[in-house]
Every structure is written in C-alpha cells, then in structure tokens.
C-alpha positions as CSV (number, residue, x, y, z in Angstrom):
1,X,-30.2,1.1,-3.1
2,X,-27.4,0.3,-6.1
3,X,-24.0,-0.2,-4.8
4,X,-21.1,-1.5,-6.4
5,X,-19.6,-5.0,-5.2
6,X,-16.4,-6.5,-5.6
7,X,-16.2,-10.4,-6.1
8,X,-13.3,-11.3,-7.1
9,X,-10.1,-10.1,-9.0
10,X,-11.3,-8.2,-11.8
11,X,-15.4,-9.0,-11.4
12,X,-17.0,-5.9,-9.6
13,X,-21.1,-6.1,-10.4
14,X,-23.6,-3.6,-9.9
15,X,-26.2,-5.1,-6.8
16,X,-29.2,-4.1,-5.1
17,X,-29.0,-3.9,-1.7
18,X,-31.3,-3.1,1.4
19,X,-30.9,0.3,2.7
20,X,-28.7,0.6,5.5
21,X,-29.8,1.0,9.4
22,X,-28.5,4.0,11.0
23,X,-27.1,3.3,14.7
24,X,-27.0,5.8,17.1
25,X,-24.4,8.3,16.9
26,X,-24.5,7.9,13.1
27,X,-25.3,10.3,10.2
28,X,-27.2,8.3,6.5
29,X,-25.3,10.1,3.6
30,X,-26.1,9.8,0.1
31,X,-23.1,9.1,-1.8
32,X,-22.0,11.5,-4.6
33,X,-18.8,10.8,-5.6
34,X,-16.1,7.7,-4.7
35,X,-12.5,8.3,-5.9
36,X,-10.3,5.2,-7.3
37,X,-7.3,5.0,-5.6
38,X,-4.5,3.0,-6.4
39,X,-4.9,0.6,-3.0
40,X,-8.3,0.1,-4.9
41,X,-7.1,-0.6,-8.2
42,X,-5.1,-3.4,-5.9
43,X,-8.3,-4.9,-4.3
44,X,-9.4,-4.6,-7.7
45,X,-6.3,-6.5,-9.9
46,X,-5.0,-8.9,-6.9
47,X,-7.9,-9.4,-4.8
48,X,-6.0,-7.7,-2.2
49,X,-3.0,-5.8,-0.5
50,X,0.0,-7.7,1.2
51,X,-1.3,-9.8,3.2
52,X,-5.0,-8.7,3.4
53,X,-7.5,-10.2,1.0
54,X,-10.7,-10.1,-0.4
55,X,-12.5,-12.4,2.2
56,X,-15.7,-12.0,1.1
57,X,-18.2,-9.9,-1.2
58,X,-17.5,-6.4,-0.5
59,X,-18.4,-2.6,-0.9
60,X,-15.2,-0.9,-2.3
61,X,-14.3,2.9,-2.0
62,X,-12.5,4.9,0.7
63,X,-12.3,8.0,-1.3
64,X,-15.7,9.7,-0.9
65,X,-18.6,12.6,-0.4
66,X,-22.2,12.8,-0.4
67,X,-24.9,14.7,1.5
68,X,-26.4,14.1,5.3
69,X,-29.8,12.6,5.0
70,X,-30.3,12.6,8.5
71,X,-30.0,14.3,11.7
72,X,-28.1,17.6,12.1
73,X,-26.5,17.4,8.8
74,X,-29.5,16.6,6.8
75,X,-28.8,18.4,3.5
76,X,-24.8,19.4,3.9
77,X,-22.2,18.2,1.9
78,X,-19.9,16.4,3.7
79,X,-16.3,14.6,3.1
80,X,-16.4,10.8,4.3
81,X,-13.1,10.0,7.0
82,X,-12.7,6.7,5.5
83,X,-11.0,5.2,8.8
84,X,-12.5,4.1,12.1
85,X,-10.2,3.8,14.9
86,X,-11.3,2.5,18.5
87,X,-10.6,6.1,20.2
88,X,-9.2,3.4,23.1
89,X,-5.4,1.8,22.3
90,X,-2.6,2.5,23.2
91,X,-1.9,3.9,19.6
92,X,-5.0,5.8,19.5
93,X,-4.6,7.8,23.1
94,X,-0.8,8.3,21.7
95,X,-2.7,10.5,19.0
96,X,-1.4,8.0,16.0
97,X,-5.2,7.2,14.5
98,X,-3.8,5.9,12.2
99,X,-1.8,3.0,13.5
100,X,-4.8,1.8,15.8
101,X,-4.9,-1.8,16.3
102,X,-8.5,-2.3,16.1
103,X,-9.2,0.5,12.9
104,X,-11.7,-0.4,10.6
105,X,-11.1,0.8,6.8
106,X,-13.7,1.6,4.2
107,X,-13.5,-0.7,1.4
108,X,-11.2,-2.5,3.0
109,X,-12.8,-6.4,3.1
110,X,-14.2,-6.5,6.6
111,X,-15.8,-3.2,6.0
112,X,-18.2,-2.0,3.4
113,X,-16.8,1.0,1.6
114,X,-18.5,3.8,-0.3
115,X,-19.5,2.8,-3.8
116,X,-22.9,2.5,-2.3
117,X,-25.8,5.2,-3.0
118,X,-26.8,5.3,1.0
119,X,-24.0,4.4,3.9
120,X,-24.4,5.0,7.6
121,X,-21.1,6.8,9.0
122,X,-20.1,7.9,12.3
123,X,-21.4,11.2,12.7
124,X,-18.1,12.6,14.4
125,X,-16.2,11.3,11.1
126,X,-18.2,13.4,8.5
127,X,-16.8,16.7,7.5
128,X,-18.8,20.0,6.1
129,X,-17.7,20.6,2.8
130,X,-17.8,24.8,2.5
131,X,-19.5,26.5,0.1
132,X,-18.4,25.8,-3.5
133,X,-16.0,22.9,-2.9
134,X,-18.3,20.2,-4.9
135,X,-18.8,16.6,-4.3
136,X,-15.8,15.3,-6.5
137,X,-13.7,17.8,-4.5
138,X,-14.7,16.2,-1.2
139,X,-13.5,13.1,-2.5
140,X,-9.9,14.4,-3.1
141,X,-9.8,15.5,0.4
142,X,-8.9,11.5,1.4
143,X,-6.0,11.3,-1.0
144,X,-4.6,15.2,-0.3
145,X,-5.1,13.9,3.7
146,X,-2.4,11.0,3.0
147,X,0.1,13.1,0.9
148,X,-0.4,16.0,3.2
149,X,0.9,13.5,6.4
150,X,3.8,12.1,3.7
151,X,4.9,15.7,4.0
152,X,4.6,16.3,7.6
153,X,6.9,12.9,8.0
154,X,9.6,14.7,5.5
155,X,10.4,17.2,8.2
156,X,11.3,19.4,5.2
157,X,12.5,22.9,5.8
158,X,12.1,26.2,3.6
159,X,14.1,26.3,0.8
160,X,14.9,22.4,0.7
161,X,15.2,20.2,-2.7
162,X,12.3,18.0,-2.6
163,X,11.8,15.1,-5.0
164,X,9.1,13.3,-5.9
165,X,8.6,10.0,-7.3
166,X,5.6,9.0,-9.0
167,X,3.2,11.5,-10.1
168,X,-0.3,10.2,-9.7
169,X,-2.6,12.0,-7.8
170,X,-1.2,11.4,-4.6
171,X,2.4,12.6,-6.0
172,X,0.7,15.9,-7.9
173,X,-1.0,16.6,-4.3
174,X,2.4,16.0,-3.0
175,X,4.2,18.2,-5.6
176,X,1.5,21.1,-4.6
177,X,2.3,20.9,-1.4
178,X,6.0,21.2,-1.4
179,X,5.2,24.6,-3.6
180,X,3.1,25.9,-1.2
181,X,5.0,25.4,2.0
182,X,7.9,26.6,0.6
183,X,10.3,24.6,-1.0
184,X,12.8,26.0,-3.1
185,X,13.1,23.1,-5.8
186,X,10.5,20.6,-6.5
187,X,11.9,17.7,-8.9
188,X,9.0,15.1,-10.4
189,X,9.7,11.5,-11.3
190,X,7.4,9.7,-13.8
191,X,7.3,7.3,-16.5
192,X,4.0,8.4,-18.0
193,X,4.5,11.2,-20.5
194,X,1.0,12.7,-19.6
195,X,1.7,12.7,-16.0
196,X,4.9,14.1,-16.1
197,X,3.2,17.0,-18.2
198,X,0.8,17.3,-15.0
199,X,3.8,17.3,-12.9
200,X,5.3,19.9,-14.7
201,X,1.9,22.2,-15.1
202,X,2.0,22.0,-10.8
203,X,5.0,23.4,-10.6
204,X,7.8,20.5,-10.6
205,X,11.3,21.5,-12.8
206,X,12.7,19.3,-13.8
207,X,10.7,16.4,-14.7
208,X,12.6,13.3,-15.5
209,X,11.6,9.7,-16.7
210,X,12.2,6.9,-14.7
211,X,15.6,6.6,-16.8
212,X,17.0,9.6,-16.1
213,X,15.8,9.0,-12.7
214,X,18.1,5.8,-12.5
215,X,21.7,7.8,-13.2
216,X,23.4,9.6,-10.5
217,X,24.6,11.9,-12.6
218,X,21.0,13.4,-13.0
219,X,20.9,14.3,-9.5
220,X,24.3,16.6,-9.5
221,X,22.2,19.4,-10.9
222,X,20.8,19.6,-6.9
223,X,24.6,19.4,-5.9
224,X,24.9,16.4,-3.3
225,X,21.1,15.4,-4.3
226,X,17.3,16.2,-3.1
227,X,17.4,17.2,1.1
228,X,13.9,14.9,0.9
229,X,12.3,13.0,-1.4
230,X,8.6,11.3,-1.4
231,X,8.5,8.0,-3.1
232,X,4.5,7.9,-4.0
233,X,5.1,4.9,-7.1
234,X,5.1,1.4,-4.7
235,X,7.8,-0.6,-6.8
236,X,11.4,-1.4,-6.5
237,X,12.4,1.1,-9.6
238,X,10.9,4.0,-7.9
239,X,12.4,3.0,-4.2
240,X,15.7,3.1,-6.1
241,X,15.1,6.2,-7.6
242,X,14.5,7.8,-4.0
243,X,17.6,6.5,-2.8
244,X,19.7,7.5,-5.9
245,X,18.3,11.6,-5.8
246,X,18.3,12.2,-2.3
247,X,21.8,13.4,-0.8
248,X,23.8,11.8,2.3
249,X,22.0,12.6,5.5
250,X,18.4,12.9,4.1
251,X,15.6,11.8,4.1
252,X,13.2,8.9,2.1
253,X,9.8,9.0,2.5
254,X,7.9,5.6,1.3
255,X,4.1,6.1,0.7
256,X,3.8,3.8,-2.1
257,X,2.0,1.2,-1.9
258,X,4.1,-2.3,-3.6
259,X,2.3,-5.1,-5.5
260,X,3.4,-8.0,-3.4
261,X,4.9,-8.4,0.0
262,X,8.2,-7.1,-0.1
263,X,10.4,-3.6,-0.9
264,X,13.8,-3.6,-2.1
265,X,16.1,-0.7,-2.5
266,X,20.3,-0.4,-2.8
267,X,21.6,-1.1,1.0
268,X,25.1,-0.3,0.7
269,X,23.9,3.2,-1.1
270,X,21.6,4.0,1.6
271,X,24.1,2.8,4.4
272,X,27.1,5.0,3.0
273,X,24.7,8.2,2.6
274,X,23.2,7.4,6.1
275,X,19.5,7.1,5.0
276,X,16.4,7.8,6.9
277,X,13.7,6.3,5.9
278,X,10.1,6.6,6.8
279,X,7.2,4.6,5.6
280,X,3.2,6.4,5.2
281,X,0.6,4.3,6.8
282,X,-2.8,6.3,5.6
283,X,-3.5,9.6,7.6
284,X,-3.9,11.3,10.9
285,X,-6.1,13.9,11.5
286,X,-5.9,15.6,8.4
287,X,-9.3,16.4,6.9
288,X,-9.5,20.2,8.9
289,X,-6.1,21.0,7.6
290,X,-7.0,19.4,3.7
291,X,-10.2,21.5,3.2
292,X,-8.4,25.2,4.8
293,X,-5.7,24.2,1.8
294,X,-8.3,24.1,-1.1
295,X,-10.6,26.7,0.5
296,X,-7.9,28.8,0.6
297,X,-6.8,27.9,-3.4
298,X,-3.1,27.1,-1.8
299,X,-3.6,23.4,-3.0
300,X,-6.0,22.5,-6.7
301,X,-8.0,19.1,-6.0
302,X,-10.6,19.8,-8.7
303,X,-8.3,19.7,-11.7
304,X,-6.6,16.4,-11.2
305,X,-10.2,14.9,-11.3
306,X,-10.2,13.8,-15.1
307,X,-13.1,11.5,-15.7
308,X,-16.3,10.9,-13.6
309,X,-17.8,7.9,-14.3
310,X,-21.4,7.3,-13.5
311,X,-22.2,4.2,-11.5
312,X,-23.4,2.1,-14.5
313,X,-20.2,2.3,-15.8
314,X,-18.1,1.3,-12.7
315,X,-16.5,-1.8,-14.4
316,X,-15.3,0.5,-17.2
317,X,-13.8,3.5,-14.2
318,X,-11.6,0.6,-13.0
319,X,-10.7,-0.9,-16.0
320,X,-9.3,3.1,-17.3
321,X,-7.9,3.8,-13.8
322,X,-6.4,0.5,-14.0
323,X,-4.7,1.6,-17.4
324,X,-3.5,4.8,-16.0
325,X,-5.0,6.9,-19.2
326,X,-6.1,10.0,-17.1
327,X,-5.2,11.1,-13.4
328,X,-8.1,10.3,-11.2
329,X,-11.3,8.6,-11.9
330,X,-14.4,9.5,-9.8
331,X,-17.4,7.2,-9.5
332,X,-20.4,9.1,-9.9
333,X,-23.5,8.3,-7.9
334,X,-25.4,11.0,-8.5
C-alpha cells in the first residue's frame, strides 16, 4: 500500500509499505479521505507540539474516513475516532477519554496515523457514516467532535454573547454551533479577510480583524463584553483578544493550539474581571452527537472542505494548508 510519511520538518514522502495485520477485535479500512489539521500543520513545520516530537518516521493524519474491508463492516463507510484510550485509568473510568494517561493518538509519533491507503482500527472506534454523508464529510466529523466539546466546556446559556477567535475550521464549526444551540449573538475574530468572509457567511455579526479585536472599545457594542468566548487561534494576540471581549464574570475557553511551550494573556485584566478559564484537550465521546448534527443539516461540514488533494500531491496539501489560502484541505486516497 502507498502512505504518506513524515521525516522531518517540512520533508513528508510518499512510501510503500506492507499491508497492515489486522488483530483481533479490529476492523481493515480503506482510507478515503484525511483532513489537515492545524496540530498537523505543527508536526509538519516544527517537527512537533510542545513538548512531543517527531521521534521517528511516522504516518500522519487524525482527521479521517474510509470503508470496512473486513468483518461486519465490510463495505460501510465509516468515520475513524482518532484516539485510543486504555478503557482502564483512573481518568478513563471517570468518563474523561480524553485525558487518559495511557491514550494513543493517530498521527501522533508513537502511533501511525491515517494517510495510509489500508489501517487496522479498533473495531469499537469506527463509526457508520449514514447515507449521503460522503468520505470528506466523515473526516470533518474529528474537528466538529473537538469544537463541539469547546462548547460543552463554555457552559453557555440561550441567548448568551458568544465570541469567537480564530476562524479556521475548528472556529467556523464552533461559530455553527453557537447558532444552532441558541445563542443570541455570535461575534467572529480573524485576521484573514477570506476567513472572516466564511465567518460571516455562518452566521457571525460582527466580524472584526485582530485589530479591532485588540480595543476595548470594540467590545461595548455587547455592553460589559461576550458572556463566553472560544479562543480557537493558539497565539498570545488571540488569548488577548479573549480576555479583552469577554465581560467580568465570564468565561474563556482556550482550544488553540500555541507554537511553542507557553501562553500568555493580560493577568491583572483577567484578575479584575474574575476570569474562568478553561483549556480543550481533544474530545470526549463526541462522534454520535457530531454525525446527528450534520444528519440533521443543524451544523454544514461539507462546505468548509475547500480543496482535496489526491495523495500524489500530499507535499503540495501541506504546503497550501500551511499558507492558510483555503479553509480545510482533505487528502484524497481514493
């Protein structure tokens, strides 16, 4: 089989590779689609994230679909749950997945991810796609799964001011979601023009640059500020931003993911408004929830999808996604 590998910053080749066994309890899926996330674009441009790095040659891709080729779902199309817990720890039996000590990550150096035509998954972690949700729309599941638990850690009510900073796919997803459960202002935060259009085209008013974003007086149109906002940008400028649009007593949510080690964001303007703040580590179980959303057209995966990419040309998908010209890039494998 063809898979993708990364070597190095910047030097991703296209191998051959032996077909993977299939342990028991696992399904063999062929791989249709891989989104590029921005944690990928990291792997990609740094070599790694914080303090995890590229230790060896590795399969990237946590975003991803195919179709069973084995077992009971030989022949259905299926969305890929990235993340392996141990179904043991203490975090794990607490029902927080996604903060298990032992998790293994697709893509994620000590794991092989799914740029890869064939991949063995645990069968239990393989969702049925429904009829007419197609292969790049099973890919968007993974990145509507992480906004859709930033909003269940806003604790936002009907008819709050939500903000959003950073309007990449994860921050469109996010804006969608506010609409749909109810909010009774969605505010976008971007500094690319195009995505700031897309912000605007899923229901966010106003859109501001980062800017406008940076003077308090912005924020008065929302009277003491947004009750919530969802940081989804990963750099000081944007954690600023949160903290400057939110009003006293509310509530910061910080899914970005930052470039190095550390976050900064004004103290003494977070002390005196009496911030909460609550930081996004991946997902729980949110792959049932995500594909009711699209199935039921309350959330639109398919048109933030704005180039696919066949395999052949994976060096050029990172390369564009790393330039932020379009919204999401899918790999295509088939």
């Amino acid at each position: 089989m063809r898979v993708a590998m990364l070597h190095g910053v910047g030097d991703i080749r296209l191998e051959e590779a032996p077909d993977p066994e299939v342990p028991e309890g696992h399904t063999l899926v062929r791989v249709t689609d891989v989104g590029l996330c921005g944690s990928d674009l990291h792997w990609f441009g740094e070599g790694g994230i914080g303090d995890a790095t590229l230790t060896r040659p590795t399969i990237p891709g946590h975003e991803f679909a195919g179709i069973g080729a084995s077992g009971d779902l030989d022949g259905v199309p299926v969305a890929v749950d990235p993340a392996i817990p141990c179904g043991r720890c203490e975090m794990c039996e607490l029902g927080h997945r996604n903060l298990c000590t032992h998790i293994l990550f697709a893509g994620h150096s000590t794991l092989d991810g799914g740029m890869a035509e064939l991949i063995a998954w645990p069968t239990h972690l393989l969702h049925p796609l429904p009829e007419g949700m197609t292969g790049p729309d099973g890919a968007m599941l993974e990145p509507l799964g992480v906004a859709l638990h930033a909003w269940d850690l806003a604790h936002s009510r009907v008819g709050d001011a939500v903000a959003v900073v950073g309007c990449g796919p994860i921050g469109l997803l996010a804006i969608q979601l506010a609409k749909a459960a109810g909010a009774g202002r969605v505010v976008a935060v971007e500094p690319l023009a195009h995505r700031r259009e897309a912000a605007a085209r899923y229901g966010a008013d106003p859109v501001f640059d980062t800017d406008e974003a940076a003077e308090p007086a912005t924020w008065k149109q929302l009277g003491l500020g947004a009750d919530v906002v969802l940081e989804i940008a990963g750099n000081d400028d944007a954690v600023e931003a949160a903290v400057t649009a939110v009003r006293p007593g509310g509530r910061v949510v910080l899914a970005g993911i930052p470039d190095g080690e550390r976050s900064s964001f004004p103290a003494h303007v977070a002390r005196r408004k009496g911030l909460t703040f609550a930081m996004v580590r991946r997902m729980k179980e949110m792959y049932p929830r995500s594909i009711r959303l699209v199935e039921q057209g309350l959330i639109d995966v398919r048109s933030i999808v704005t180039e696919r990419v066949p395999l052949d040309d994976v060096a050029g998908g990172f390369a564009r996604a790393t330039a932020r010209t379009g919204l999401k890039t899918v790999i295509g494998l088939s």
